[in-house]
C-alpha positions as CSV (number, residue, x, y, z in Angstrom):
1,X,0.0,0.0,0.0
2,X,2.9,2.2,0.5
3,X,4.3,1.8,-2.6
4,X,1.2,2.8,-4.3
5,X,1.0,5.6,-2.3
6,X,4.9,7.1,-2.7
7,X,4.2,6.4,-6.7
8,X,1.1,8.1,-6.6
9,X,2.4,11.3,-4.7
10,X,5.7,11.0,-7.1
11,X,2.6,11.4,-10.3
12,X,0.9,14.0,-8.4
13,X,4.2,16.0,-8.1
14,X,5.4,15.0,-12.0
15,X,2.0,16.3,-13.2
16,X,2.7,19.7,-11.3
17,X,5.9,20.5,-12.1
18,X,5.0,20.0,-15.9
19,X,1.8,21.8,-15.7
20,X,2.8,24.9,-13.7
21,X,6.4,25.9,-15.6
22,X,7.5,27.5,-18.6
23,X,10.8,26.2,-19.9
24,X,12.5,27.4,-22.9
25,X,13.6,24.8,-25.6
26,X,17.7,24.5,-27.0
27,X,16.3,25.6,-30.3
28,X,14.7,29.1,-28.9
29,X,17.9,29.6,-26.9
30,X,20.5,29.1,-29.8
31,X,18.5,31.4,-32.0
32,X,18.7,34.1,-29.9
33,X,22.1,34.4,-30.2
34,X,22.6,35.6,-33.6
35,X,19.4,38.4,-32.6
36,X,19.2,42.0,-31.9
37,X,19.7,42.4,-28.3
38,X,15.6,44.0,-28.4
39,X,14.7,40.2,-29.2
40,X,17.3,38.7,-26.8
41,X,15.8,40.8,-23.8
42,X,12.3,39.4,-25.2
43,X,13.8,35.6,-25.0
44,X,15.2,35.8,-21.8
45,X,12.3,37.4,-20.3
46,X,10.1,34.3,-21.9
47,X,12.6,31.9,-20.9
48,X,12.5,32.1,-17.2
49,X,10.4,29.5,-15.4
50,X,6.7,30.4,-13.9
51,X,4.0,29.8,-12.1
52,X,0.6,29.6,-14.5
53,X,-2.0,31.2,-12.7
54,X,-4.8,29.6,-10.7
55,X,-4.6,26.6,-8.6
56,X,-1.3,25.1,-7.4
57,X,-1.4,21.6,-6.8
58,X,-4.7,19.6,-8.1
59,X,-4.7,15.9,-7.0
60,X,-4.8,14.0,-10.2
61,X,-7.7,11.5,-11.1
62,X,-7.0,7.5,-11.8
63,X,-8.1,7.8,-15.2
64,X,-4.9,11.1,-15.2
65,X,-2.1,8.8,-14.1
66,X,-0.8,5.8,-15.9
67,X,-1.9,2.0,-15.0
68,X,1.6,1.1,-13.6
69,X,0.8,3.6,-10.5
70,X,-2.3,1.2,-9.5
71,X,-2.4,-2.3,-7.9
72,X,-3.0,-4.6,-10.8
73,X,-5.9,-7.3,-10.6
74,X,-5.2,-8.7,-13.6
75,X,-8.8,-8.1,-14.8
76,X,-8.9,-5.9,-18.1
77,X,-12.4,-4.5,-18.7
78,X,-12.2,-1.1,-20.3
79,X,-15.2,1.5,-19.1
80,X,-18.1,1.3,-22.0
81,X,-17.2,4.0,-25.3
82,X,-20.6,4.9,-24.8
83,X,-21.2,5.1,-21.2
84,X,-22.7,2.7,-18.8
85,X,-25.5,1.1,-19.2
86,X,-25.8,-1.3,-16.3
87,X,-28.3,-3.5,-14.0
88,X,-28.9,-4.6,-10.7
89,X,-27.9,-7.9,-9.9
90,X,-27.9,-10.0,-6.3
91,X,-25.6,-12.0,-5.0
92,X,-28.4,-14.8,-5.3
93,X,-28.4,-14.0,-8.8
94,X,-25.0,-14.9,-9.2
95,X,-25.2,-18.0,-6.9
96,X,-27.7,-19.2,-8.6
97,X,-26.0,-20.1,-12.1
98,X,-29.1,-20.7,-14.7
99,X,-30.5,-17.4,-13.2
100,X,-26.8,-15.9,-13.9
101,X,-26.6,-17.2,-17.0
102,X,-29.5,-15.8,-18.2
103,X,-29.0,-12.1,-17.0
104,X,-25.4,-12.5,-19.3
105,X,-27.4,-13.4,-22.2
106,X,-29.4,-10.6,-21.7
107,X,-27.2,-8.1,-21.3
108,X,-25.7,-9.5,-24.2
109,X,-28.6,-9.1,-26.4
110,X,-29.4,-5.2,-25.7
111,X,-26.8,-2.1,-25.4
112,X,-26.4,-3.1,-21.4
113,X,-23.1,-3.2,-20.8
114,X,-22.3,-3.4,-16.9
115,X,-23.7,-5.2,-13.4
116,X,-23.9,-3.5,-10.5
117,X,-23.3,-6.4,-8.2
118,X,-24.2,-7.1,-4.5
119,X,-20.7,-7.1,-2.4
120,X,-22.0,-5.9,1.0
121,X,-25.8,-6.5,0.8
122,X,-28.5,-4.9,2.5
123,X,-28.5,-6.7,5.9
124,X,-24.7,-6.4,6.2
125,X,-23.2,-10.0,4.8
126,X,-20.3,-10.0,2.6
127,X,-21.3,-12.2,-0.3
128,X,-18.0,-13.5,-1.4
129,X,-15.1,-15.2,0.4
130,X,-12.0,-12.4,0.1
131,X,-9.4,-14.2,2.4
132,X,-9.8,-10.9,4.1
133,X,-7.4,-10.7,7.0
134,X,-10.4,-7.6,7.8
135,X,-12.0,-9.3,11.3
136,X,-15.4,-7.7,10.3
137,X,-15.3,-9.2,6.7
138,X,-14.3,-12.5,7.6
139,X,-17.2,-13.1,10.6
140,X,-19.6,-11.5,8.4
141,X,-19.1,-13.6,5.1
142,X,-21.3,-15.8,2.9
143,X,-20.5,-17.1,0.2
144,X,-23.3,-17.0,-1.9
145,X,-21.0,-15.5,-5.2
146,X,-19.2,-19.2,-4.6
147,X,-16.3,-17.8,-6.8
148,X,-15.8,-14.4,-7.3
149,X,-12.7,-15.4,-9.7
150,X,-14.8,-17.4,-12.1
151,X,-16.9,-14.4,-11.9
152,X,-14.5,-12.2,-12.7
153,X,-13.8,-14.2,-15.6
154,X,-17.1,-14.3,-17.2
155,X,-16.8,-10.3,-16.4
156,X,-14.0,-10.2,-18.3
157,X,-15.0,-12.4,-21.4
158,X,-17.9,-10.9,-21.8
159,X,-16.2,-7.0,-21.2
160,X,-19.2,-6.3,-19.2
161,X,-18.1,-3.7,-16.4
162,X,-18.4,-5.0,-12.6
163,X,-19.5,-2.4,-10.0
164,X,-19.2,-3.7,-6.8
165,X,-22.6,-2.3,-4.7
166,X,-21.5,-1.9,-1.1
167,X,-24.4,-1.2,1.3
168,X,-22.3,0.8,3.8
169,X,-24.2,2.5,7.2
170,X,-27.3,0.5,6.7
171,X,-25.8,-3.1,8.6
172,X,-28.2,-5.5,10.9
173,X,-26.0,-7.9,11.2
174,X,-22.9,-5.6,12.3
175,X,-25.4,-3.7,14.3
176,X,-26.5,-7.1,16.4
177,X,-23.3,-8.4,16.7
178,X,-22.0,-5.1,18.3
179,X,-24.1,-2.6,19.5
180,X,-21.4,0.5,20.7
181,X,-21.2,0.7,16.8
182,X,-24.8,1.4,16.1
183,X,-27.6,3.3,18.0
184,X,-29.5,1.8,21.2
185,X,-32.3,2.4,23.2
186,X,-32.5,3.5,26.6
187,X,-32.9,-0.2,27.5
188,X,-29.5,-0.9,26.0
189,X,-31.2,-2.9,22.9
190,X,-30.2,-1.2,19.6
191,X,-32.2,0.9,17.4
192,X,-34.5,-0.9,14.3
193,X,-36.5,1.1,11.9
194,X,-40.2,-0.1,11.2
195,X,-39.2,-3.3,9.0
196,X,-36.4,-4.4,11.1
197,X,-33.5,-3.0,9.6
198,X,-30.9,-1.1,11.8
199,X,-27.7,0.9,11.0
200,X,-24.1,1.4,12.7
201,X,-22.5,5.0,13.3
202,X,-21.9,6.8,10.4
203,X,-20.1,9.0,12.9
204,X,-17.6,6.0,13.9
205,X,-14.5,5.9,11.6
206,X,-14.3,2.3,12.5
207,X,-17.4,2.0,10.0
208,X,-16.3,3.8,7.6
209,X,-13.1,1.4,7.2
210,X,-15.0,-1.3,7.5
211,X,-17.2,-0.3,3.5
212,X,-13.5,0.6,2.4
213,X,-11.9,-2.1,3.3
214,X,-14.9,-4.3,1.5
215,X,-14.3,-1.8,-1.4
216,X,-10.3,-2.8,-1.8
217,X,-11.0,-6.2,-1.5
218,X,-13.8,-6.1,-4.3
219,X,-11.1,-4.0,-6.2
220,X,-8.4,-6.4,-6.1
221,X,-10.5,-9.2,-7.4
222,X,-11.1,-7.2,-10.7
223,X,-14.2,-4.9,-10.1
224,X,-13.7,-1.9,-11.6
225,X,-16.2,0.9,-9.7
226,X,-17.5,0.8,-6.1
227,X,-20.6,1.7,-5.4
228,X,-21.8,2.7,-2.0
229,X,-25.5,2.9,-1.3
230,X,-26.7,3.7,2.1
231,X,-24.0,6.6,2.6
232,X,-26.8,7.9,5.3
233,X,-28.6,8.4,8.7
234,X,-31.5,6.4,8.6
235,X,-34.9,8.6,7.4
236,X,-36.3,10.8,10.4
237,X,-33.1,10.8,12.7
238,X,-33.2,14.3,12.8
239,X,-36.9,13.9,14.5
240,X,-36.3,10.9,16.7
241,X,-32.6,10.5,17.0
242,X,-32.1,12.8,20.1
243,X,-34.0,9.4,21.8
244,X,-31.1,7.2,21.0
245,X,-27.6,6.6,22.8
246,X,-24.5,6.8,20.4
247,X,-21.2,8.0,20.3
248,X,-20.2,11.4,18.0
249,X,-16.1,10.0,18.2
250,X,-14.6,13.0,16.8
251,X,-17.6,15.2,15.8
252,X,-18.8,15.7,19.2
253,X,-17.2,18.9,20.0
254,X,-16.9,20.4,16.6
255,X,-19.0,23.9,17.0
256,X,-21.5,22.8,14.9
257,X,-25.8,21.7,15.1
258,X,-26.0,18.3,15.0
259,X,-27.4,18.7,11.3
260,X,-24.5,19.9,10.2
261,X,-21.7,17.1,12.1
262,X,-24.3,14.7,10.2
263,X,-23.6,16.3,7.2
264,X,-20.1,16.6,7.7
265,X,-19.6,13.2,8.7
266,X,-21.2,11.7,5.4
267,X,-19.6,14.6,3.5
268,X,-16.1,13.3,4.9
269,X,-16.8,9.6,4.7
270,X,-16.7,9.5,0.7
271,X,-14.0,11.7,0.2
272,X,-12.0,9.2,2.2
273,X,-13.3,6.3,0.6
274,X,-12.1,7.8,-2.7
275,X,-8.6,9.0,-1.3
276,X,-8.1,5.2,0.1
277,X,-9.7,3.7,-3.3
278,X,-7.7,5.8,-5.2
279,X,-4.2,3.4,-5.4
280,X,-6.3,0.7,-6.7
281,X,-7.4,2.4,-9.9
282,X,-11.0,2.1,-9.8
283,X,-13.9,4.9,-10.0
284,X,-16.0,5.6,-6.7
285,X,-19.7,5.8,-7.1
286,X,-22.0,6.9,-4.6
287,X,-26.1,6.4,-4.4
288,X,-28.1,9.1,-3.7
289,X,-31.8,9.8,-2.8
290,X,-32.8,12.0,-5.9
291,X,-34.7,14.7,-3.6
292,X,-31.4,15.4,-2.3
293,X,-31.0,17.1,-5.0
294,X,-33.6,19.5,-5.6
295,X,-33.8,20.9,-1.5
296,X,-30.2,23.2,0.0
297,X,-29.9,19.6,1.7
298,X,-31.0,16.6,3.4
299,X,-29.6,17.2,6.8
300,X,-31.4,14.8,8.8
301,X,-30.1,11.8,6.8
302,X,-27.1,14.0,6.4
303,X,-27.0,13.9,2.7
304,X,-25.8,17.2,0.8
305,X,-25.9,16.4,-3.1
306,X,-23.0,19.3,-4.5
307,X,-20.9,18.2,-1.8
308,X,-21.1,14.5,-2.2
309,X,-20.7,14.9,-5.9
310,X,-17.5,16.7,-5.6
311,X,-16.2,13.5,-3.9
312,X,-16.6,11.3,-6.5
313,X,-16.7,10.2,-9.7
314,X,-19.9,9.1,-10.6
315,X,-22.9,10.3,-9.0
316,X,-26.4,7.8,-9.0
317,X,-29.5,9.5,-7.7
318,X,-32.3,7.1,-7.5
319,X,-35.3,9.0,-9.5
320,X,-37.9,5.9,-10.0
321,X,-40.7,7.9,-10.6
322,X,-42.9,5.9,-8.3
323,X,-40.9,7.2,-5.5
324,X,-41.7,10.7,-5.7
325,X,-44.8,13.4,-4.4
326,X,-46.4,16.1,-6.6
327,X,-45.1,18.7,-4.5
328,X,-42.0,18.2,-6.2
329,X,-42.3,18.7,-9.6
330,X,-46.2,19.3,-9.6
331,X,-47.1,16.1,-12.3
332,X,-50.2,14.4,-9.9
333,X,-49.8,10.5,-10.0
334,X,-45.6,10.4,-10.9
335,X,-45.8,7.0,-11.8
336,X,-47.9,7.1,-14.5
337,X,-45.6,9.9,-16.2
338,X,-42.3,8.5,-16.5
339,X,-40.5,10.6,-18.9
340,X,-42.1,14.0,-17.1
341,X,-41.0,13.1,-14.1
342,X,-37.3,12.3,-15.1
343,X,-37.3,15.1,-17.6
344,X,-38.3,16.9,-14.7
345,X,-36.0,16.1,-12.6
346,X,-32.4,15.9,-14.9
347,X,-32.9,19.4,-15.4
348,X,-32.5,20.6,-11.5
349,X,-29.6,17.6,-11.6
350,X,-28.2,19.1,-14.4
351,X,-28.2,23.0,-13.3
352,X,-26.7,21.5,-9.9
353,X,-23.7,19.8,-11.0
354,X,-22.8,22.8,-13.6
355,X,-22.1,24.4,-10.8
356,X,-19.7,22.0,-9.5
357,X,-15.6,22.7,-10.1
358,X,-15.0,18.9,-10.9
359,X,-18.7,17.5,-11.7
360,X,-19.5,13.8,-11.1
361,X,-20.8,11.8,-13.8
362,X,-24.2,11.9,-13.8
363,X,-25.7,7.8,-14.0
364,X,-29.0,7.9,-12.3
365,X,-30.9,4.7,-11.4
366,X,-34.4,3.8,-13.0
367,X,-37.5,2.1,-12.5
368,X,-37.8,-1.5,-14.0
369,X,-40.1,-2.6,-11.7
370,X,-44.2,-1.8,-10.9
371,X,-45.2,0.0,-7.7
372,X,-48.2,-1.6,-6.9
373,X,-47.8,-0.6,-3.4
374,X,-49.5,2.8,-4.2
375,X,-52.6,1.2,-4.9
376,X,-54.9,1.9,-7.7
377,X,-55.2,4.4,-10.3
378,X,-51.7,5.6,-9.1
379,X,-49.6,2.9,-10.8
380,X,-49.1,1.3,-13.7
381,X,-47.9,-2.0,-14.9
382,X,-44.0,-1.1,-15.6
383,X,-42.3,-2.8,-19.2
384,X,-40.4,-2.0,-21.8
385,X,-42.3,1.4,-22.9
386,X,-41.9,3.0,-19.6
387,X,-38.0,2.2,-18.9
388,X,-37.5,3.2,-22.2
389,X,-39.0,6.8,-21.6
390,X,-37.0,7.4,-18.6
391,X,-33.7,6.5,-20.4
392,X,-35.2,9.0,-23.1
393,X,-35.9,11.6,-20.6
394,X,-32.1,11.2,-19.9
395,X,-30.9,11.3,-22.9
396,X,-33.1,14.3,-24.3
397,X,-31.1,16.2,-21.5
398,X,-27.6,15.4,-22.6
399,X,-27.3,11.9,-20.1
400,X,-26.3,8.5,-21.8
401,X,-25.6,6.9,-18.5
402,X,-28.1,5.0,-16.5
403,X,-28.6,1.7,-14.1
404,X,-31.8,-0.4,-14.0
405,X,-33.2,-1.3,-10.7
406,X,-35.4,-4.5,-10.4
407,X,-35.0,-6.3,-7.0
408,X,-36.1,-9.7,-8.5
409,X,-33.8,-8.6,-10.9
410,X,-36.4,-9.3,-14.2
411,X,-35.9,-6.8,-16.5
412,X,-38.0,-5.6,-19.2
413,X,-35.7,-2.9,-21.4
């Protein structure tokens, strides 16, 4: 790790030095000799070495620096020509090798090109065996990706792109097994939301190694992005979660409201999963909720969207239209207007991250799936035509990047 680090810095420093001077060549030097001394004075004062203007030092990107500086996997799957175009796929999925088979063959067919792939799922089990020497990793592990290698392979054979989807503060089974990492009741028993599901400290940097250190290990097996999703509070702490016992670790006596430590906390949480990503050459990806984006910020869940985005390098709001209330965008019964609603909402993404020095890419996720939960007359059966307006919607605005969300992972584009 040190190695990749001292290269790294070395690159950082090369790339200064050759962006921020003016040298003058042998060939303008030797033909200033034989000139009037008017054009000499002219060559030596163009001839010195300067500063350009601006910035000093900018921390270069993996894609700026050259493949030697970055731990090799051995896996070579070059990021699509024409962006990604990717799906959802469980760890089940993959275990389960006619199922597998099938979602290849699929993606196959179409212009899909990458799999977002469950790594850390959503109760907190690490779904491959890494031979982590990571305590957390190895108690938490099941191997239902029996061979992430002989994944890896297909990966690469087929050159579809692996994203490795890291559910990161939302953990149950890290949560259960140790409490003083999570939130607890005054009875000692620790927190659940409505259907079960509890979260550890996003305020603990203990956590947050835990995600990266499931993110290098993904990354050394061949994946070329992690994703984290659940980069959050749980919904309504900033209501409820003055009830619960935790620990702030170092944010506790910043001079802050506790909205903004929350903020700060998930704000500082993926720029230091991209700066301890960043040796093993991948891209960092971070899911958002898309209403992030269109209030000043989601403080109670600690979520602030320009900040966030400057962080990493792809930035996935979840839009699924059925997810969203006409005091939004004003179009009654969202669901049933797909390309509105994501026409809609690119726009206020789009304006956002303009304003953004180094701006994300933009890959949202869509809705392959039908929201019958919202009862009649408010859905609508969701196939082929509505996916394909939303990836419309996108690319009307200028966006050619998009992932498909189904949880059953049956897709209809």
């Amino acid at each position: 790790m040190m190695t990749y680090f001292k290269q790294t810095l070395a690159a950082a420093s090369l790339l200064f030095f050759l962006s921020g001077t003016t040298v003058a060549s042998a060939s303008e030097t030797e033909s200033s000799v034989s000139s009037d001394s008017a054009t000499a004075e002219t060559t030596v004062a163009t001839s010195t070495l300067t500063l350009r203007q601006g910035a000093l030092l900018k921390t270069p990107t993996a894609k700026e620096l050259p493949k030697k500086f970055f731990y090799d996997s051995g896996v070579e799957i070059a990021y699509p020509a024409d962006g990604v175009k990717g799906i959802y796929v469980t760890a089940y999925s993959v275990g389960y090798e006619e199922k597998f088979n099938k979602l290849v063959d699929y993606v196959d067919s179409n212009d899909l090109n990458a799999m977002v792939i469950d790594i850390k799922d959503d109760m907190g089990v690490v779904t491959a065996d890494f031979n982590s020497a990571d305590s957390h990793i190895q108690e938490n592990t099941e191997e239902y990706i029996p061979d992430v290698h002989e994944l890896m392979d297909v990966m690469e054979e087929k050159q579809i792109y692996p994203i490795a989807r890291i559910v990161t503060f939302k953990d149950t089974l890290l949560a259960n097994e140790q409490p003083e990492m999570s939130f607890t009741n005054s009875n000692g028993s620790v927190w659940k939301a409505s259907n079960g599901e509890s979260f550890i400290n996003p305020f603990l940097k203990q956590t947050w190694d835990y995600a990266v250190n499931v993110g290098i290990e993904a990354a050394k097996v061949g994946f070329k992005e992690i994703q984290f999703d659940y980069v959050r509070f749980p919904e309504g702490f900033e209501v409820w979660g003055d009830t619960l016992n935790y620990d702030m670790g170092e944010y506790a006596d910043l001079d802050m409201t506790d909205d903004e430590k929350r903020v700060k906390a998930i704000t500082d949480f993926t720029a230091y999963a991209k700066e301890k990503l960043m040796p093993y050459g991948v891209d960092v990806s971070v899911d958002i909720f898309g209403y992030t984006a269109s209030v000043v910020e989601a403080s109670g869940i600690g979520q602030n969207f320009p900040q966030i985005s400057e962080n990493v390098d792809v930035i996935s709001s979840m839009i699924y239209p059925s997810h969203w209330g006409t005091d939004y965008f004003g179009i009654y019964k969202p669901d049933l207007y797909p390309y509105e609603l994501v026409a809609e909402y690119i726009k206020v993404e789009n304006e956002l991250l303009a304003t953004l020095e180094t701006p994300p890419t933009s890959r949202p996720w869509l809705q392959d799936f039908t929201a019958s939960y919202l009862g009649s007359g408010f859905y609508q059966t969701y196939g082929k035509a509505q996916v394909d307006a939303q990836v419309q919607a996108l690319a009307d605005a200028g966006v050619n990047e998009f992932l498909l969300w189904n949880a059953l992972n049956n897709y209809t584009y």
